[in-house]
N, C-alpha and C positions, 0 to 999 in steps of 0.2 A: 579769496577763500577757495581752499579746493579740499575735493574729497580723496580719502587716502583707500581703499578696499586693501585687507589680507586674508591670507588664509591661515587660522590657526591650527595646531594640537587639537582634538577633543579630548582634552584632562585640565583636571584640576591647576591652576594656576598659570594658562596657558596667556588668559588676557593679564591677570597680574602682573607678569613678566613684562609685558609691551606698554602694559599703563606707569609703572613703576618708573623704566629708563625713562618714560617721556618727561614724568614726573622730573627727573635728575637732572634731564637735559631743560627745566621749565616750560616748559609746550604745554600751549594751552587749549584741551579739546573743548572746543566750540560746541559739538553735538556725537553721537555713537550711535548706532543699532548694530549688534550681532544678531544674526540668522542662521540656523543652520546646527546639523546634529552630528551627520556622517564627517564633511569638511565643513566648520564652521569660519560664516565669512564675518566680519568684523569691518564694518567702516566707521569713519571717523573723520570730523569735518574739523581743519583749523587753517592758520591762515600762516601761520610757519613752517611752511613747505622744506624749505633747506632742508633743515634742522631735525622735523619729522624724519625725512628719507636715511639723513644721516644715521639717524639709531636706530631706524628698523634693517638700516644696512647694516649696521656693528653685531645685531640681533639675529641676522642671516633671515629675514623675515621675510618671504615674496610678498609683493604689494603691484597695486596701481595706481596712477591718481588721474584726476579726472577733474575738471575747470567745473566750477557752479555759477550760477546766477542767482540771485538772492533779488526775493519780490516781496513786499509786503500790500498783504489783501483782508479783507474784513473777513472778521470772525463770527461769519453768519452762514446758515444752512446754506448751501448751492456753489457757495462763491468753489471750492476745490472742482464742483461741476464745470464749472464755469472755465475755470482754469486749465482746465485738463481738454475738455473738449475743443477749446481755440489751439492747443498744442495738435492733438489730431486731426482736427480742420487742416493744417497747417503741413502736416505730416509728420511732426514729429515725435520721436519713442522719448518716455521719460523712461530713463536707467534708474535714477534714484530720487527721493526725497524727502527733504527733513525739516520738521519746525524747528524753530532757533528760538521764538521764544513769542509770548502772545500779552498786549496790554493794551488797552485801556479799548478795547473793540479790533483791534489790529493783531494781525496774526504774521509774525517773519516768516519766510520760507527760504530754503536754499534746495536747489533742483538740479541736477545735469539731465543732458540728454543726448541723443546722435548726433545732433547737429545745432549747434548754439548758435550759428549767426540765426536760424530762421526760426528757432525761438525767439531770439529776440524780439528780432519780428513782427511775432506770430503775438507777442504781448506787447507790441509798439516801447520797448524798452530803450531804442533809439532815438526814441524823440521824449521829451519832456511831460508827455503825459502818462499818466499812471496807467496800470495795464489792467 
């Protein structure tokens, strides 16, 4: 799964346009947040990489992408504290992050950041127990 960042148009039907082709080409966006007034950034998390760059290429559309890790952590007060402060500890920047999706007490996450081997880490995501 990886994160894709552009930068839109601010007008009317500028994300249309980029959701539409993805649509044509079947791409399926996993998660979205746009931010942004002056240059509005748009990312979008899926796991069809090619494919995506493809049409934002045929669309003349500048992008990045960017590798995620995907943690699932309980959906109680503290735990993003908790989360976020072993990353710092650690030294590392979060760039971005996105719920994926939340059930039955559990909460998806997907996160990049500077430096993903010491995330790893930094949440024991190399070894077999949960972070």
């Amino acid at each position: 799964m990886m994160e894709i960042s552009m930068e839109l148009v601010d007008q009317p039907g500028s994300l249309a346009i980029v959701a539409e082709a993805l649509a044509e080409a079947n791409i399926n966006i996993e998660t979205i947040c746009a931010i942004g007034k002056v240059a509005p950034n748009v990312a979008l998390v899926t796991e069809q990489i090619p494919q995506t760059k493809a049409v934002l290429d045929k669309l003349g559309v500048k992008y990045t992408v960017a590798e995620l890790i995907k943690v699932v952590m309980p959906d109680e007060p503290g735990v993003l504290a908790q989360f976020s402060r072993r990353l710092s500890d650690a030294g590392v920047n979060l760039n971005s992050i996105y719920i994926l999706s939340k059930y039955r007490g559990d909460t998806e996450v997907v996160f990049s950041a500077d430096d993903i081997e010491k995330a790893r880490q930094a949440l024991n995501l190399h070894e077999s127990v949960p972070p």
